[in-house]
Each structure stands twice: as structure tokens, then as C-alpha cells.
N, C-alpha and C positions, 0 to 999 in steps of 0.2 A: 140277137135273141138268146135268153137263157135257157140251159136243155137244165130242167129240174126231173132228175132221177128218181123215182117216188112209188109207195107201195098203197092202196087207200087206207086211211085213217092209222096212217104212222105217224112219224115227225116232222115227215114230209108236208104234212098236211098245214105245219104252220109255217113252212117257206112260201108255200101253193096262196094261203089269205095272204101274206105280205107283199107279195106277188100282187095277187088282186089289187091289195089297197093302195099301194103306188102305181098300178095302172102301168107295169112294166112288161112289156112282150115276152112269153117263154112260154116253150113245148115241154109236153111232158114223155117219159123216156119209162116205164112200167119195168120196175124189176119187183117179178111174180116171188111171192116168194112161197107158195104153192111149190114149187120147182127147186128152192130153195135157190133163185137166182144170186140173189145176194151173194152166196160161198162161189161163182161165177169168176173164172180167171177174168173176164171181160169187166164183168162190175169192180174188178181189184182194182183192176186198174187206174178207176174212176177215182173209187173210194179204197185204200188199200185197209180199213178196218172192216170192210163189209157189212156196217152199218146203215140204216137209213135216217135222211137223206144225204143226196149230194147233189151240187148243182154246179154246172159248165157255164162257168163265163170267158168272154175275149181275155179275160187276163188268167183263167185257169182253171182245175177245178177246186170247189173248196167241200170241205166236210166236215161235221159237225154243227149241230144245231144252232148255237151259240156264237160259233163263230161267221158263218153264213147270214144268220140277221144281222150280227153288228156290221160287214162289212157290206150288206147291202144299204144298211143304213146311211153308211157314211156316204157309201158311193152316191147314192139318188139324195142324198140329206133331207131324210123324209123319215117319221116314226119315230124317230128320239132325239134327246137333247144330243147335238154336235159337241167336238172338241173346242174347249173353252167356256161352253156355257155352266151356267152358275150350280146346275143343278146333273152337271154330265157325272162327278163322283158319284152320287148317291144313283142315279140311275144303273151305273156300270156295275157298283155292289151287287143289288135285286136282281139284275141279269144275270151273273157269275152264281150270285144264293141258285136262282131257279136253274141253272143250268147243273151246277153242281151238287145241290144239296136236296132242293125241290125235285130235281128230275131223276136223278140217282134213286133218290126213294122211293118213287112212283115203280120203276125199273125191280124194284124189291119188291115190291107188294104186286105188282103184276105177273111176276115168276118167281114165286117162293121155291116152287122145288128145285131152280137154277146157287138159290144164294142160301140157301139153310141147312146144307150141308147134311146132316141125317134125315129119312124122312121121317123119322119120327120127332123132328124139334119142326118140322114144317108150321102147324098151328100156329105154338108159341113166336115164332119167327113173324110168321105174320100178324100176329096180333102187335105186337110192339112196330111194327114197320107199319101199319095202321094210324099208333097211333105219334109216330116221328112224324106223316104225311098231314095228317092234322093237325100239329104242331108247328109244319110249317107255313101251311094252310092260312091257320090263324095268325102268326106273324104278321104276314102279307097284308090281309084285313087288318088287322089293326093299325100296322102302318100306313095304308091309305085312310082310313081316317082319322089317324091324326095329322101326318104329314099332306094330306093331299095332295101329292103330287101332279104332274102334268101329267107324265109318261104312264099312268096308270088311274087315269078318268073312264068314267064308261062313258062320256061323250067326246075323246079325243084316244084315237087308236095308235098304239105304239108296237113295234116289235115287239116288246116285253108282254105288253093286255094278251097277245094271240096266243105266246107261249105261256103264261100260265092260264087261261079259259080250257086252249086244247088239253094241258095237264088233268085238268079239274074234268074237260070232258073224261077221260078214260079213267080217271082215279072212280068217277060213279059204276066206270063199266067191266072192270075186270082187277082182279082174276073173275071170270063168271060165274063161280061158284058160290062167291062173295059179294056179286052184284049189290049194289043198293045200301052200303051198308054206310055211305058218306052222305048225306046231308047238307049239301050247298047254302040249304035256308038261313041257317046257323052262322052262314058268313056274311052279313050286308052287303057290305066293299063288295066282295068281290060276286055275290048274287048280282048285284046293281050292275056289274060292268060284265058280267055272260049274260046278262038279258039284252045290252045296248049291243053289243058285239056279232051277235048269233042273228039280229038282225040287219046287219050293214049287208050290204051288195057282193061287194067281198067273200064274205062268210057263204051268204048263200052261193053265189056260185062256187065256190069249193065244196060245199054242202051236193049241190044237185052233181060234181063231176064226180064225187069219190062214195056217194049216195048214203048219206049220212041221216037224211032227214032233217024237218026243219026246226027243230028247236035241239040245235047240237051240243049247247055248252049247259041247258038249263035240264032238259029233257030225253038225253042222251038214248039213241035206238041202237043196234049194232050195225055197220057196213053193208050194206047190199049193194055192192058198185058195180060198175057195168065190166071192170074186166079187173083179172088178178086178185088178192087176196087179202085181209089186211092182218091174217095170220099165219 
């Protein structure tokens, strides 16, 4: 059984659906971070970045978003094109883009006064990381509709659909100051595939453990979870 180390409606949250959607056994392990569990010699140990999440398998722990779904994928070979198939390049890309470039930016635009260095370029800072996150945004859309990919149908769920949906969840929801200022409609692709998503089994049960409400990826509420923090 996996111990997935997890904070509600972190990153966590999209190991927690991949989880579900392979139907693979794992407890979940709450590092508060209320308490600031995370900075926790205990949790170093786990994760020595002190980020979330991370997850304890028989062969060790692993961390990092990115790395965590590919290697569950390969393991259960379940969610994405495998080694060798025709279309595993291009899928590996879009993984690496939203891990590094998609996710990075979210990460800007959710704690400006972390990455903007004066508070008084704060604004402008986020205004531009705004509109990088929509630019990548749009990418994404546009390459599902022309490429139509497998790994990124809203009737065929991948590693990849959960981590950019969850993205798209909190890029509508924070910073809170700035709530609401993204517009999902704007994007077909990917409106089309957080509507089929946010309804699978999966979903919802991650949804009722981390208390998200139920329309998570279209309609985004803030966290009320039964325990710990999801800031």
C-alpha cells in the first residue's frame, strides 16, 4: 500500500485522483501545514525539499509532482502512452511543459510577494505572470485541438488531464485577492475535458476527502476539509 503524504488541495491532490483512477490501495499521511509540518525534520526526511507531495512506495520514497505520476504510470501502466509507443515523445514534452513551465507559473502568480522581489513591483509582477499562465493555457487548448491527442481527451483520463485540470482548478482560485480573474470558457479543450474530469469517481472521491465541492475544475469553491489546512 502507498503512504501518499498530502496537505488538502495541494499537489497532492493530483497524486490522491491518479490514485483513485487506477484503483491502487494507499493511506493518506496529513502533513498540517497549519503547523508548518512540512519544515518538520520528520517530513525531511520523507521529502528532503519540504514540498508537497510525496509518496512511500516498496521501492522508496519519491517527490516531486512530475516525477511521481510518470513513475506510477509506468509501474501500474495505466494513464499514459508507455515506452515505445508512437506517441510517448509528445506526451513526455506536455508533461515536462506543465511540470516546468505551466506549474512554475501558477507557483508565481499564487505568491507574488514570494517572486517579485520589491513590494512595490508586486502588481506589475503579477500582471505579466497572469498573462505567461494564459499563454500557456492557451497552448495546451490549442494543441488538443488540433493534435487530439489520446493522453489528453476528456473522455480518456491521463496523468497528464489531472495535473493540468488541478492547475486550472487553483489558477481560478488564488492569489484570493485576484480570485476570478481567469475564465476557463475561453478555452474549449480544455473547458471540455474539466467538465468530463470533475465528474469521474475518481475526482469526486478526492473531492468529498479533501472537501473541495463538487464541481472542482469548472466551478472551483475553497477547501473546507475535515482536517489540516490547505494553506
Amino acid at each position: 500500500m502507498y503512504i501518499l503524504h498530502y496537505a488538502p488541495d495541494n499537489a497532492s491532490l493530483i497524486v490522491r485522483m491518479v490514485l483513485e483512477e487506477m484503483g491502487q490501495p494507499y493511506r493518506t499521511a496529513l502533513v498540517d501545514r497549519s503547523t508548518q509540518q512540512q519544515d518538520s525534520a520528520e517530513y525531511r526526511r520523507v521529502n528532503p525539499t519540504g514540498l508537497i507531495p510525496a509518496i512511500v512506495t516498496p521501492r522508496g520514497a519519491i517527490f516531486e509532482t512530475a516525477a511521481i505520476l510518470l513513475w506510477l504510470s509506468e509501474e501500474h501502466k495505466h494513464l499514459a502512452p508507455q515506452p515505445g509507443a508512437p506517441d510517448r515523445a509528445a506526451f513526455l514534452a506536455w508533461l515536462f511543459f506543465t511540470s516546468n513551465t505551466l506549474h512554475s507559473a501558477a507557483r508565481n502568480l499564487f505568491y507574488p510577494e514570494k517572486y517579485a522581489g520589491e513590494p512595490a513591483a508586486e502588481s506589475v509582477f503579477a500582471a505579466k505572470t497572469r498573462e505567461r499562465v494564459t499563454g500557456h493555457l492557451t497552448l495546451i487548448d490549442r494543441m488538443m485541438q488540433s493534435d487530439r491527442p489520446d493522453w489528453l481527451r476528456a473522455d480518456q483520463p491521463s496523468v497528464l488531464s489531472y495535473y493540468v485540470a488541478c492547475l486550472i482548478r487553483w489558477v481560478q482560485l488564488y492569489p484570493q485577492k485576484d480570485a476570478g480573474w481567469f475564465d476557463l470558457r475561453t478555452l474549449p479543450a480544455l473547458h471540455a475535458l474539466c467538465q468530463d474530469l470533475q465528474s469521474r469517481p475518481a475526482a469526486l472521491t478526492a473531492a468529498n476527502a479533501e472537501g473541495l465541492g463538487p464541481t472542482i475544475f469548472t466551478r472551483p469553491i475553497y477547501a473546507d476539509p475535515p482536517e489540516g489546512s490547505a494553506l
